[in-house]
KETI-265284 format. One record per residue: residue in three letters; x, y, z of N, C-alpha, C in turn. Coordinates in steps of 0.2 Angstrom, whole numbers, plus 2048, in hexadecimal, padded with zeros to 3 digits. Each point is the difference from the previous one (the first is absolute). Layout:
KETI-265284
[ALA, [X, Y, Z], [X, Y, Z], [X, Y, Z]] ...
***
This chain:
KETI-265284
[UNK, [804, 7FA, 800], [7FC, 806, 800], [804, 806, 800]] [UNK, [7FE, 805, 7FC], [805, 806, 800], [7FC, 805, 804]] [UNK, [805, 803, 806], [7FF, 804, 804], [802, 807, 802]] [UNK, [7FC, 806, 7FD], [802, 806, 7FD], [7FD, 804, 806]] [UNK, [806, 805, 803], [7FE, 805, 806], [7FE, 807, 7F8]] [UNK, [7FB, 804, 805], [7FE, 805, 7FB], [802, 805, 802]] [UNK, [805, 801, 803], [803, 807, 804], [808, 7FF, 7FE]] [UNK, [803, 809, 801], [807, 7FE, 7FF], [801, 802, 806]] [UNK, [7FD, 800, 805], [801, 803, 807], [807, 7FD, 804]] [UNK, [805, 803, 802], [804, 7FD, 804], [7FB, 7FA, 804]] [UNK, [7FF, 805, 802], [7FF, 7FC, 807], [7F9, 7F9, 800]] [UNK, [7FC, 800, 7FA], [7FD, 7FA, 7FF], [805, 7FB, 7FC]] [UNK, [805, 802, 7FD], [806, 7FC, 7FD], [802, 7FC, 806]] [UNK, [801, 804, 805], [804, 7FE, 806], [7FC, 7FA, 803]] [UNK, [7FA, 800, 801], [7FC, 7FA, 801], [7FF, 7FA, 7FD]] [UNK, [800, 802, 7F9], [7FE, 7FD, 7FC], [808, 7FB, 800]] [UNK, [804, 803, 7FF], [808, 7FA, 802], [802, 7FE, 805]] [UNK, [7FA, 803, 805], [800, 7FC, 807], [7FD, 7F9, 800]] [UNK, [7FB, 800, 7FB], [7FB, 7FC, 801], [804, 7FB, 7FB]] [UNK, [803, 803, 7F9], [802, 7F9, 7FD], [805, 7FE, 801]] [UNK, [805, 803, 803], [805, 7FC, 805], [7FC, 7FB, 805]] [UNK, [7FC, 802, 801], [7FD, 7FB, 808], [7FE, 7FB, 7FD]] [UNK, [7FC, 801, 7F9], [7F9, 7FA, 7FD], [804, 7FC, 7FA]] [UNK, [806, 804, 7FE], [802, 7FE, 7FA], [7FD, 802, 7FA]] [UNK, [7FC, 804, 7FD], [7FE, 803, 7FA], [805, 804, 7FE]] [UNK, [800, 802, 7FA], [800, 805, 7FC], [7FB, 804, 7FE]] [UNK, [801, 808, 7FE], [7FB, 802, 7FC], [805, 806, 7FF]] [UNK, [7F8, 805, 7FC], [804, 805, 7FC], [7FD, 805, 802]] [UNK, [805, 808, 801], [7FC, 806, 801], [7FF, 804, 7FB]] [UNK, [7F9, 802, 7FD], [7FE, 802, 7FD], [7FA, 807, 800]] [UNK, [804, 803, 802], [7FC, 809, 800], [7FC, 800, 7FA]] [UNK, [7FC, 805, 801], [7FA, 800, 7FC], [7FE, 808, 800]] [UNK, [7FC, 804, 7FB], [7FE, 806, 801], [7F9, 803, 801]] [UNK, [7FE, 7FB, 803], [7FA, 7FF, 803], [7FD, 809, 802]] [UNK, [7FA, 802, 7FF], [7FE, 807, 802], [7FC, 801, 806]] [UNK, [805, 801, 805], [7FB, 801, 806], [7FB, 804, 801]] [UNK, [800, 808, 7FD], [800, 805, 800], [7F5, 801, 801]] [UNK, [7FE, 7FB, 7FB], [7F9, 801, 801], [7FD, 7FA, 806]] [UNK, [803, 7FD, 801], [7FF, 7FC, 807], [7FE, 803, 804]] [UNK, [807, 804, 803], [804, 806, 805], [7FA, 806, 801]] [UNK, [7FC, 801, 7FB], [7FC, 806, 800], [7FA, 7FC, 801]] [UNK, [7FC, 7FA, 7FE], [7FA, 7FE, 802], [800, 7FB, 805]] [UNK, [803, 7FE, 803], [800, 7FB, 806], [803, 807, 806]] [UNK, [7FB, 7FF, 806], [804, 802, 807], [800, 7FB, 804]] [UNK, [7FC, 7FA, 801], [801, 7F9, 803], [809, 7FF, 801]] [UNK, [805, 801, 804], [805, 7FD, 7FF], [801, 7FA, 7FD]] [UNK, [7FA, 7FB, 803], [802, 7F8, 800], [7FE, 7FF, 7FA]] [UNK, [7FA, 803, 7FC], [7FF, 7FF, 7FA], [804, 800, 7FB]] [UNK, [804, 807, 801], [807, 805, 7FC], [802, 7F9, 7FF]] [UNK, [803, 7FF, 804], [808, 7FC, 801], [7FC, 7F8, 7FB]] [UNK, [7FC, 7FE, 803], [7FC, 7FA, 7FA], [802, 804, 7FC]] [UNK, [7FC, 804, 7FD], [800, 802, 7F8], [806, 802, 7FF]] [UNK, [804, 801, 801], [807, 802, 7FD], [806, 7FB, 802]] [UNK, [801, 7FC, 803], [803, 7F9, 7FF], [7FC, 7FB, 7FA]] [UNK, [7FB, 800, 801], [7FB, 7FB, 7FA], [801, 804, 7F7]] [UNK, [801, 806, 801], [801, 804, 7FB], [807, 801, 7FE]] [UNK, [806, 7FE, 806], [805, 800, 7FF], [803, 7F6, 7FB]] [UNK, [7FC, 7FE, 803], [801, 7F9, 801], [7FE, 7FE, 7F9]] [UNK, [7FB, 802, 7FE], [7FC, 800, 7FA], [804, 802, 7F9]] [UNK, [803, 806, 801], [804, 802, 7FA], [807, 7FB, 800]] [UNK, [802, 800, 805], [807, 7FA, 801], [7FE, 7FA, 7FB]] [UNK, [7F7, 7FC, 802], [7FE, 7FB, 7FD], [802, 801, 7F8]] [UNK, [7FB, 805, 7FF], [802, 801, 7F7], [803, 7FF, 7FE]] [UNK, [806, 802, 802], [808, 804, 7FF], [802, 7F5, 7FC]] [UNK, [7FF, 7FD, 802], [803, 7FB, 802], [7FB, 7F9, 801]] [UNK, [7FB, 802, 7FE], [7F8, 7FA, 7FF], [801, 7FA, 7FA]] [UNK, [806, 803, 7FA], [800, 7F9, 7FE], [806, 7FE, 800]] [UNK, [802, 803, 804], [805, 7F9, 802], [803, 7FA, 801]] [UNK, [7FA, 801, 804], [800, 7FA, 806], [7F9, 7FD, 801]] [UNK, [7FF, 7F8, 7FE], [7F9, 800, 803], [800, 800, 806]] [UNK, [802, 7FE, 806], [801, 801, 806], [802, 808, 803]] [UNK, [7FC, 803, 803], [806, 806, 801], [7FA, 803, 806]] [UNK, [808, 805, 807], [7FC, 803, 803], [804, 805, 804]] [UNK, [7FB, 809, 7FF], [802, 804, 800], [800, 802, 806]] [UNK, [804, 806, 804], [7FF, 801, 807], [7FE, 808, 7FF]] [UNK, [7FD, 805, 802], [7FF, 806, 800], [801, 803, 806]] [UNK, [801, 804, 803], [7FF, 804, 805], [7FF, 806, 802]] [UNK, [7FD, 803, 804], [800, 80B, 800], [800, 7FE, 807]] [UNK, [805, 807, 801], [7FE, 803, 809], [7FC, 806, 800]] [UNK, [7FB, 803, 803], [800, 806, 801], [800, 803, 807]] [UNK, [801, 806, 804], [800, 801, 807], [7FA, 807, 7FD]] [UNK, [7FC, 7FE, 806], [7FB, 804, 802], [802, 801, 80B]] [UNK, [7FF, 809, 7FE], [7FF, 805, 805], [7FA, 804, 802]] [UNK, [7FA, 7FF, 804], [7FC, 803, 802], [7FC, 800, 7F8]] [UNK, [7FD, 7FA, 800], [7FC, 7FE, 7F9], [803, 803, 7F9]] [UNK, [805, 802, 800], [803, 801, 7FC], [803, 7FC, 7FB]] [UNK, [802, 7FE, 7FA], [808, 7FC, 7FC], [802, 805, 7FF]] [UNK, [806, 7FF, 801], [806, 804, 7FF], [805, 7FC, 7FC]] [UNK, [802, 804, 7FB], [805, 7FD, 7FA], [806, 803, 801]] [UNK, [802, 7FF, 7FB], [808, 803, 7FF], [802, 807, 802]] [UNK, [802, 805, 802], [803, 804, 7FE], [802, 803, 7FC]] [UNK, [7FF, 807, 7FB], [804, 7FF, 7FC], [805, 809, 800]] [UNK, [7FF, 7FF, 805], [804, 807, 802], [805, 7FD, 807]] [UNK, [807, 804, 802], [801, 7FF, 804], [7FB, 804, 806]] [UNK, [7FD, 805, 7FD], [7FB, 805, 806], [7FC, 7FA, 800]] [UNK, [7FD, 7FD, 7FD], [7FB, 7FC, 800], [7FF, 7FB, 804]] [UNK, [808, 7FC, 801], [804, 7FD, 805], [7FF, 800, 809]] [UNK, [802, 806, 7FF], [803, 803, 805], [7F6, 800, 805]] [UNK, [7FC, 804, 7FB], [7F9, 802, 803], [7FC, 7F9, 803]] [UNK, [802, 7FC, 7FB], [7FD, 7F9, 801], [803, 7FE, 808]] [UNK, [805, 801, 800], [805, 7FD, 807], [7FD, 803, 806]] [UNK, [801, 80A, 7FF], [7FC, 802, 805], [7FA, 7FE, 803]] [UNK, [7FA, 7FD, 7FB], [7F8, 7FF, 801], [802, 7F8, 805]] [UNK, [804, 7FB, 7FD], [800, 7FB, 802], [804, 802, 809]] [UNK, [804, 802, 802], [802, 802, 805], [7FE, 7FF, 806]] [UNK, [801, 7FB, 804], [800, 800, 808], [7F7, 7FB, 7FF]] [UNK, [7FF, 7FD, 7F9], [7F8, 7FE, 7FF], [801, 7F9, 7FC]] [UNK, [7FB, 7FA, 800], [801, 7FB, 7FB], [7FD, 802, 7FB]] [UNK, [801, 7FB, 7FB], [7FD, 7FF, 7FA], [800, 7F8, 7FF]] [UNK, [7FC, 7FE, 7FA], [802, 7F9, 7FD], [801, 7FF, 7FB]] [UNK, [804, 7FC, 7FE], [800, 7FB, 7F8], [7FB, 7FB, 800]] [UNK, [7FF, 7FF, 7F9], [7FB, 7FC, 7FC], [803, 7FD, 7FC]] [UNK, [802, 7F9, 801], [802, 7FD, 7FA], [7FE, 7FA, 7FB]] [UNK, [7FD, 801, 7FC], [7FE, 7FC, 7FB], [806, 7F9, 7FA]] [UNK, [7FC, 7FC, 802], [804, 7FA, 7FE], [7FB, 7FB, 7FB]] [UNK, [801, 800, 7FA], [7FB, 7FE, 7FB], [806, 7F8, 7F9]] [UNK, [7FF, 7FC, 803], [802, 7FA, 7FB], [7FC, 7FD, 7FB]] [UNK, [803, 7FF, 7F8], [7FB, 7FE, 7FC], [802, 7FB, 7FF]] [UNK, [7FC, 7F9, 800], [802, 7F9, 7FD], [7FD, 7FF, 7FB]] [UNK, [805, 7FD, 7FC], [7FD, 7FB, 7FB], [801, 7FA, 7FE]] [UNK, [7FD, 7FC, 803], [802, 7F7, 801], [7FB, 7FC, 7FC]] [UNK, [804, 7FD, 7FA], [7FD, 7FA, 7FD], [7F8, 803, 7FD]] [UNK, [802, 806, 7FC], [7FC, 806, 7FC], [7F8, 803, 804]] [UNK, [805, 7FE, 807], [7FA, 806, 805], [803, 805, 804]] [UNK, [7FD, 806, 7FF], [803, 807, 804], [7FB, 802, 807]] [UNK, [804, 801, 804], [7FC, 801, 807], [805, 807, 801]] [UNK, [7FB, 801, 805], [805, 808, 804], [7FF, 7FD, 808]] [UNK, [806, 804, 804], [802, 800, 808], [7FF, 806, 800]] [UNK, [7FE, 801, 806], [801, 807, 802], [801, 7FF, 807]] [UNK, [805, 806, 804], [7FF, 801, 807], [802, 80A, 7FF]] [UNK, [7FE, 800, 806], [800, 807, 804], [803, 7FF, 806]] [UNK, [806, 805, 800], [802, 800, 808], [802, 807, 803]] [UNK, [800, 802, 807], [801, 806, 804], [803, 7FF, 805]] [UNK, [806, 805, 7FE], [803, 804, 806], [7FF, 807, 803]] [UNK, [801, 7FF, 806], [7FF, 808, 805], [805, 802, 801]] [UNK, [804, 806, 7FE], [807, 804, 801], [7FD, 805, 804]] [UNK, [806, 800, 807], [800, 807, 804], [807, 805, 7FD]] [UNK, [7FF, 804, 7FF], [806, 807, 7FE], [803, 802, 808]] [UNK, [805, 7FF, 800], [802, 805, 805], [7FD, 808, 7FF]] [UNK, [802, 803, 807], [800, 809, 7FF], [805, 800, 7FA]] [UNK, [7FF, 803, 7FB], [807, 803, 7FD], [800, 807, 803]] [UNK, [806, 800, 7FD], [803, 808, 801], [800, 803, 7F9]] [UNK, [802, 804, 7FE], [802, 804, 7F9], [804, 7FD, 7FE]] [UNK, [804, 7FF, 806], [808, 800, 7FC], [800, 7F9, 7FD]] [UNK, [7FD, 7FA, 804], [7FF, 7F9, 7FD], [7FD, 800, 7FC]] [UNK, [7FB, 803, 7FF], [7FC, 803, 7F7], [805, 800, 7FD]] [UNK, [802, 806, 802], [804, 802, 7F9], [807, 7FB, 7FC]] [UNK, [802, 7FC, 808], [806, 7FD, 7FF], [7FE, 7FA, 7FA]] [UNK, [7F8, 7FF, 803], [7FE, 7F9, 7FB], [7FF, 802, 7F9]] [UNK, [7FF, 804, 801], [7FB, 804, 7F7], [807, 803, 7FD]] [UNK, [805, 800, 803], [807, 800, 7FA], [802, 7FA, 800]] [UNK, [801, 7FC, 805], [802, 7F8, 7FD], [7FD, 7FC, 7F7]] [UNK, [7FA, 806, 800], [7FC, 7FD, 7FB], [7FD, 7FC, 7FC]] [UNK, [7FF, 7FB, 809], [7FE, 7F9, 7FE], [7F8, 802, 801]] [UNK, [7FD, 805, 804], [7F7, 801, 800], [7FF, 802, 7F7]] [UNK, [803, 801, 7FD], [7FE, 802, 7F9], [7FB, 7FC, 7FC]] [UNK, [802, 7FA, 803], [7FC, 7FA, 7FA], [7FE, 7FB, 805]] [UNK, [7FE, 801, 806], [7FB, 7FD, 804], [7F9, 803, 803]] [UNK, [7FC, 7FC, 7FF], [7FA, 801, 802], [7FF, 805, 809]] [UNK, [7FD, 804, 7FF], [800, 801, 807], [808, 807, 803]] [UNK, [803, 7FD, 7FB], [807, 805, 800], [805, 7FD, 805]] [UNK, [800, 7F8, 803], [804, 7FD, 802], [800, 7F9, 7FF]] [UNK, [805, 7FC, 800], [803, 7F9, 802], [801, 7FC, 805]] [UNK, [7FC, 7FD, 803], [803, 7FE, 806], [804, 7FA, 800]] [UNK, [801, 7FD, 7FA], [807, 7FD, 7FE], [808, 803, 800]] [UNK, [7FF, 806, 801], [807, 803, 7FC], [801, 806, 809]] [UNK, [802, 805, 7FC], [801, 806, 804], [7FA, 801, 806]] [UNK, [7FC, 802, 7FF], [7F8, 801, 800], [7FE, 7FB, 807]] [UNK, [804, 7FA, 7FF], [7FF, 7FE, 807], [7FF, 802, 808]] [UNK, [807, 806, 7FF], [800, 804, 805], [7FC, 803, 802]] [UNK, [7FA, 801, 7FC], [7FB, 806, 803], [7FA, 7FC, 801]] [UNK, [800, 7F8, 801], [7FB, 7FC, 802], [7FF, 800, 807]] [UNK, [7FC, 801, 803], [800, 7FF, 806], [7FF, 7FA, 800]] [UNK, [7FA, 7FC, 800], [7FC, 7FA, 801], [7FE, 7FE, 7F9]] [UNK, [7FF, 7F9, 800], [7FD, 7FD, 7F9], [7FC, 7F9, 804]] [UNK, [7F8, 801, 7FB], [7FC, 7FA, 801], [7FE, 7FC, 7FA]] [UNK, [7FF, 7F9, 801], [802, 7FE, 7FB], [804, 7FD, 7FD]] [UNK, [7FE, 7FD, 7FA], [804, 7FC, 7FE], [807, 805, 7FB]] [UNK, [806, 802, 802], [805, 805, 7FD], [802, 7FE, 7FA]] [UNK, [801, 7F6, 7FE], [800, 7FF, 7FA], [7FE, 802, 7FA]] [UNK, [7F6, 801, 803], [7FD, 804, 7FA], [800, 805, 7FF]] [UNK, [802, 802, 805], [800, 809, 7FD], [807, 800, 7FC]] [UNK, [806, 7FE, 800], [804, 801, 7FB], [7FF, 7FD, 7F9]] [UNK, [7F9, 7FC, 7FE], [801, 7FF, 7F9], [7FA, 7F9, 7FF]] [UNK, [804, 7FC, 803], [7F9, 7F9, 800], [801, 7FC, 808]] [UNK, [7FC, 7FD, 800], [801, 7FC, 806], [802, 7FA, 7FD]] [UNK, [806, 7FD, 803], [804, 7F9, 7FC], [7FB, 7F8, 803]] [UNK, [800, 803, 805], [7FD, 7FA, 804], [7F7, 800, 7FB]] [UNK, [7FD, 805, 7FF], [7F9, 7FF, 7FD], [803, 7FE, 7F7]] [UNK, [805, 802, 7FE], [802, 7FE, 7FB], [803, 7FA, 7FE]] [UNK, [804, 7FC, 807], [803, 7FB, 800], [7FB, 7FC, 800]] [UNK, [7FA, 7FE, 805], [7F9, 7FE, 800], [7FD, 7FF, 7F8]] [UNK, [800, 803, 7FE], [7FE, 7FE, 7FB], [802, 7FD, 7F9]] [UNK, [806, 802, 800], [805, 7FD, 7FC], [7FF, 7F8, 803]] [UNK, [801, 7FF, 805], [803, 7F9, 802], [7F9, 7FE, 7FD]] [UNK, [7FB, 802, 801], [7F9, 7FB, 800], [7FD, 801, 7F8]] [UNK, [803, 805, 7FC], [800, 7FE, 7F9], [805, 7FC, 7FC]] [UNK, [807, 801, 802], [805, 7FC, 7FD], [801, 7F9, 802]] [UNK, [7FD, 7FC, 806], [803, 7FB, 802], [7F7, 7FC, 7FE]] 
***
């Protein structure tokens, strides 16, 4: 069976080699240009968003790659972090950065992450889905930790305007939940499945 991740995400890569080192698989990372953009404006369900944007991520990968395998199955994923009913996306300014950090500040928020597999075994396609959440506490910042963060440059292309993977750690206070999922996929709901499709 060919086994195609639909992200070029570091950090779902990193799972993803966790898991075939552990399972023994291979597969392939295959990025896709999938358009979140009208999703992101008609869904405010977080838990729906993330469905529909892993399944839509997951979807394009499929095409990408439908005939050439009759066996084949795709992983998809999306995080997003919601702030007092809010989604918050990327930043696309460092002022942007920085505003976002200050709201979050000395308060939680959480991530929503959507996990959507497509199978196709013996010329039948099925979907998996899961949903998972985490609860992030931000320290008090200061300005100056703002500022220090928002020039390291890693808030720039994170949701939310931090990492709790990388730098961005430091300004966590508390985390509830599963931590795995919020950086990308959960390997253990990913691993589960794999085993009870492939064997």
């Amino acid at each position: 069976m060919k086994i195609v991740l639909a992200s070029g995400s570091p950090r779902r890569i990193e799972v993803m080699d966790e898991l075939a080192n552990k399972h023994g698989f291979e597969y392939q990372v295959l990025p896709n240009d999938f358009d979140e953009g009208l999703l992101k404006k008609s869904l405010h369900d977080p838990e729906e968003l993330v469905r529909q944007l892993s399944l839509g991520k997951a979807e394009a990968s499929f095409e990408k790659v439908a005939d050439q395998d009759d066996d084949l199955l795709v992983i998809g994923g999306d995080t997003i972090v919601v702030f007092e009913d809010q989604i918050l996306g990327k930043p696309e300014t460092s002022e942007n950065a920085a505003a976002m950090l200050r709201s979050l500040s000395g308060k939680s928020n959480k991530t929503v992450t959507g996990l959507t597999i497509l199978v196709r075994k013996n010329g039948v396609t099925k979907q998996i889905q899961r949903v998972g959440t985490t609860f992030v506490k931000m320290k008090n910042l200061t300005d100056q930790q703002i500022a220090d963060y928002v020039a390291s440059g890693e808030p720039l292309d994170k949701a939310g305007a931090y990492a709790i993977q990388g730098k961005g750690r430091a300004l966590i206070a508390e985390v509830t939940g599963n931590l795995r999922s919020y950086i990308g996929i959960d390997p253990a709901a990913v691993g589960e499945i794999l085993l009870e499709i492939l064997n």
